[in-house]
C-alpha positions in Angstrom: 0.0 0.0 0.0 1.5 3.3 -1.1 1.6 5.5 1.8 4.0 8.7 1.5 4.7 10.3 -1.9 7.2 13.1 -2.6 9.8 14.8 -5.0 13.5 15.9 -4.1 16.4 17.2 -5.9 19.1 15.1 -7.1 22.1 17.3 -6.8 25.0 16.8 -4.5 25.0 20.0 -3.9 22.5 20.3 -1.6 25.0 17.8 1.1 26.5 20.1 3.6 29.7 18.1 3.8 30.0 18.5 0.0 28.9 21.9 -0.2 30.8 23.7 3.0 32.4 26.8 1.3 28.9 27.6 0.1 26.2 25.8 2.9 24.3 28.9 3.9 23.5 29.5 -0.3 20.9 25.6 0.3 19.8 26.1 3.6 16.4 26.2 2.7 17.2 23.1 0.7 18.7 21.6 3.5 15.8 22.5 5.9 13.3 21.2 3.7 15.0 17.7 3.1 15.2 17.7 7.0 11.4 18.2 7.4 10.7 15.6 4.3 13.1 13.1 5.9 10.9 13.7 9.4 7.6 13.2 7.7 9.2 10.5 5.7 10.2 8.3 8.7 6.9 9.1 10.7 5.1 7.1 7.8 6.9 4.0 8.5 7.7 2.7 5.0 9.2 -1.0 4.4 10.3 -0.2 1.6 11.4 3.1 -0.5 10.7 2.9 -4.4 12.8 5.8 -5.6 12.5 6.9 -9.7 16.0 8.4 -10.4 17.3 10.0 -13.4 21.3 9.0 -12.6 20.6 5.5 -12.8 21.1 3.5 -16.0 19.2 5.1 -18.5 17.7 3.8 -22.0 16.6 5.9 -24.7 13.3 3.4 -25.3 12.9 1.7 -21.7 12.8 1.9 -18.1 15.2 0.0 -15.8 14.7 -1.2 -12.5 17.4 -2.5 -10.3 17.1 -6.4 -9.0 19.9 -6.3 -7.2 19.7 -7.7 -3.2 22.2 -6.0 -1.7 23.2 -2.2 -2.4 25.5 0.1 -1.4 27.1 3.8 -2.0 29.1 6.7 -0.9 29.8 10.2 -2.0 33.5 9.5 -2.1 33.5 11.0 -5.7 32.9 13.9 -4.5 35.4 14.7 -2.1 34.2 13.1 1.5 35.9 9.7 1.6 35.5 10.1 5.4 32.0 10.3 4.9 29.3 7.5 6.2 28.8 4.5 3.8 25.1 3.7 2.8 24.0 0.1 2.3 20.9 -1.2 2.0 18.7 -4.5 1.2 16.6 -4.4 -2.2 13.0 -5.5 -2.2 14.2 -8.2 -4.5 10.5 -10.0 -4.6 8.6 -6.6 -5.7 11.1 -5.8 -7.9 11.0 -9.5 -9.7 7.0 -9.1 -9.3 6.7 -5.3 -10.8 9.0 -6.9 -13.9 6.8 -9.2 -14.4 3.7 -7.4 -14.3 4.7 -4.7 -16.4 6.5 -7.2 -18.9 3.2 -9.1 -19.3 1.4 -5.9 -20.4 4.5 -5.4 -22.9 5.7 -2.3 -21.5 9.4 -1.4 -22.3 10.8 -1.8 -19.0 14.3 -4.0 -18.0 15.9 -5.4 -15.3 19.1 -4.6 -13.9 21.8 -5.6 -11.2 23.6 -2.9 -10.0 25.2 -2.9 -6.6 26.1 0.6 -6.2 23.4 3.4 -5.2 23.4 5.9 -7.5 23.8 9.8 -6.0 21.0 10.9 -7.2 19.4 7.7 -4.9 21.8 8.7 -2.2 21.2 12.4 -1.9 17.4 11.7 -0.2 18.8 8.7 1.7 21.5 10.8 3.2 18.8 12.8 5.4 16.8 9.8 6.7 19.6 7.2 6.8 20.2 7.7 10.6 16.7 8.4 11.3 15.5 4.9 10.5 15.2 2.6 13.7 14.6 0.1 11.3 16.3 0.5 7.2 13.8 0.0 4.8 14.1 -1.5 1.8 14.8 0.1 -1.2 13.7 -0.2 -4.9 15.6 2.1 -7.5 13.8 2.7 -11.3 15.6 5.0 -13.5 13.2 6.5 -16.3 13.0 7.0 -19.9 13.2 9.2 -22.8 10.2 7.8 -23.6 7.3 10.9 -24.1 5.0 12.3 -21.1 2.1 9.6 -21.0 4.3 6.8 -21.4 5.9 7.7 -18.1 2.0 8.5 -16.9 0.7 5.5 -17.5 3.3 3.5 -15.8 2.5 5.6 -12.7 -0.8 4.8 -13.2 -0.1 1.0 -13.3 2.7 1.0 -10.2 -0.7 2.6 -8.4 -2.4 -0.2 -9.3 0.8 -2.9 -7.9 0.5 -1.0 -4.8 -2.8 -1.4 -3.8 -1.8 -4.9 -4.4 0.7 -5.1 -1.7 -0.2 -5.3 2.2 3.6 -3.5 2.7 3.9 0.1 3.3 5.3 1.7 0.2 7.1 5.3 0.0 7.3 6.5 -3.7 10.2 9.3 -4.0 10.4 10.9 -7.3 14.2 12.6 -7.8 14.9 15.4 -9.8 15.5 19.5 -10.4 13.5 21.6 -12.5 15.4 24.5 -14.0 18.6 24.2 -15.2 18.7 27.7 -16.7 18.0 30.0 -13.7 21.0 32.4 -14.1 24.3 33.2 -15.4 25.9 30.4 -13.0 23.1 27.8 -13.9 24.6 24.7 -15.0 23.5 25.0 -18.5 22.8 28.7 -20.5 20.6 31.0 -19.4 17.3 31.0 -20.3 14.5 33.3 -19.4 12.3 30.5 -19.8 13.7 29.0 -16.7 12.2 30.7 -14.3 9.0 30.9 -15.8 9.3 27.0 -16.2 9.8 26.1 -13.1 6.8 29.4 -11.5 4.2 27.7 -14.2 4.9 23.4 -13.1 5.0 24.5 -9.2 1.9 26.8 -9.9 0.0 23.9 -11.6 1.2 21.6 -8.9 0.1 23.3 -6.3 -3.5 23.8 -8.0 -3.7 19.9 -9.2 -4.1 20.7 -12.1 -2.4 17.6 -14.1 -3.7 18.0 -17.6 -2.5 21.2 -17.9 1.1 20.1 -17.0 0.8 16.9 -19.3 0.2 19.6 -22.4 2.9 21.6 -21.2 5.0 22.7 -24.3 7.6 20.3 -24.8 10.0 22.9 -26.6 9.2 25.3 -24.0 10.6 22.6 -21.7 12.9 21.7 -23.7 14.5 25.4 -23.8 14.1 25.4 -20.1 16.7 22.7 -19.2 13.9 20.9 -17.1 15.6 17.3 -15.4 12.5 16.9 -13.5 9.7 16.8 -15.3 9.5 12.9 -16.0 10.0 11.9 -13.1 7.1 13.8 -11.4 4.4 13.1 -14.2 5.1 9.3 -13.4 4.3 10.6 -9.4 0.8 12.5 -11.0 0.3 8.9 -12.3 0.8 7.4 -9.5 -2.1 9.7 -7.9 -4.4 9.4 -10.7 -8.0 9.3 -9.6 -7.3 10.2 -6.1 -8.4 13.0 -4.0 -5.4 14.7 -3.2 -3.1 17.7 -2.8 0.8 19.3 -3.0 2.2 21.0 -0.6 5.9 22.8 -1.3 8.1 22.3 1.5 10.9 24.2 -0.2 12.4 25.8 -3.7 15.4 27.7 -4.3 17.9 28.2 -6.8 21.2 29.2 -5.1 23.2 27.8 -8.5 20.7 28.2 -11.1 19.3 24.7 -11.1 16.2 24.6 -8.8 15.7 23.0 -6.2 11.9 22.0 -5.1 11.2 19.4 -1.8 7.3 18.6 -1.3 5.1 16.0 -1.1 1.8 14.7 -1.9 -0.9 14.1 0.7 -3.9 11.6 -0.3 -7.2 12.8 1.4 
């Protein structure tokens, strides 16, 4: 049973032991993936199904990771002194979601890929040592598949966890706006800002259709990483009475940052 769903930025950035000489610039960022991990952890999840966009990503397909036992760090980064993060995969609804979705032919595969990727480890890194018990984990990495592809699995992972007597936390991971400013990580844009107003606006108002016709080349020219990830979370929540509530949203590199979650009424 799916019972806590949320979005968070991917980008190291936002780890105080990765970011010291400029901490104070994501303390919103940080304060709002402090108050998600607390609301995360109050809901008790047994396992953590996380939709990533620094797995291993296919053009045509979705992947989902199989793999038992995983494990990371954010040595690459710089903080080989650092805690190391390892967790069990929920091998069985893994297996049973590849099978389900094969059966209905959608492009989805499996792999087996021990180490946590940091877009994966970025969330975990707030709740890790907030968890009397670890949950499991399940890591999917989308597609470039269009919009309603990525809809329409949501809508059908709904369906496998109403299925499911465990407690399921659905995490979609990634920034909006890559074109905020000068120091974004891609060129400006002034489309950036307005992209990333209009999908938090829409959010906010539930107003799903109206983000699924969003115009892809305004999108496009907006450097969203985001975007897929939470349409497959609105397709999750298809049907249901429900609303978003921002937690936070800044931009201290030009990339923004948003932290919310979904509540079902």
């Amino acid at each position: 049973m799916l019972n806590f769903i949320g979005v968070v930025p991917f980008s190291p950035a936002v780890i105080p032991e990765i970011n010291k000489k400029n901490s104070l610039l994501t303390k919103k960022t940080v304060a709002g993936l402090e108050k998600f991990s607390e609301e995360l952890v109050q809901a008790c999840p047994d396992t953590i199904f996380f939709v990533s966009p620094r797995g291993p990503m296919r053009y045509d397909k979705f992947t989902i990771n199989i793999e038992k036992n995983l494990k990371g760090s954010f040595s690459k980064f710089g903080i080989d002194d650092h805690e190391n993060y390892s967790y069990s995969g929920n091998y069985p609804l893994a297996k049973s979601i590849l099978k389900k979705l094969r059966g209905k032919n959608f492009p989805i595969e499996a792999t087996q890929e021990k180490n946590i990727d940091y877009g994966t480890l970025v969330p975990l890194s707030f709740v890790n040592r907030k968890f009397k018990k670890k949950p499991k984990i399940v890591i999917l990495t989308f597609s470039s598949l269009a919009w309603d592809t990525h809809f329409k699995l949501g809508r059908l992972f709904k369906e496998i966890f109403a299925d499911i007597e465990e407690n399921v936390a659905f995490i979609v991971n990634g920034d909006l706006s890559q074109r905020l400013s000068e120091n974004s990580p891609e060129k400006y844009s002034p489309y950036g800002v307005k992209f990333d107003q209009t999908l938090i606006r829409l959010l906010k108002n539930s107003e799903v259709n109206k983000i699924l016709k969003l115009n892809p080349d305004f999108c496009k020219e907006a450097g969203e990483l985001g975007l897929r990830s939470i349409i497959m979370a609105l397709g999750v929540l298809d049907k249901t009475r429900n609303k978003f509530s921002q937690i936070s949203y800044e931009a201290p590199f030009g990339g923004g940052y948003l932290v919310g979650r979904w509540t079902v009424r």
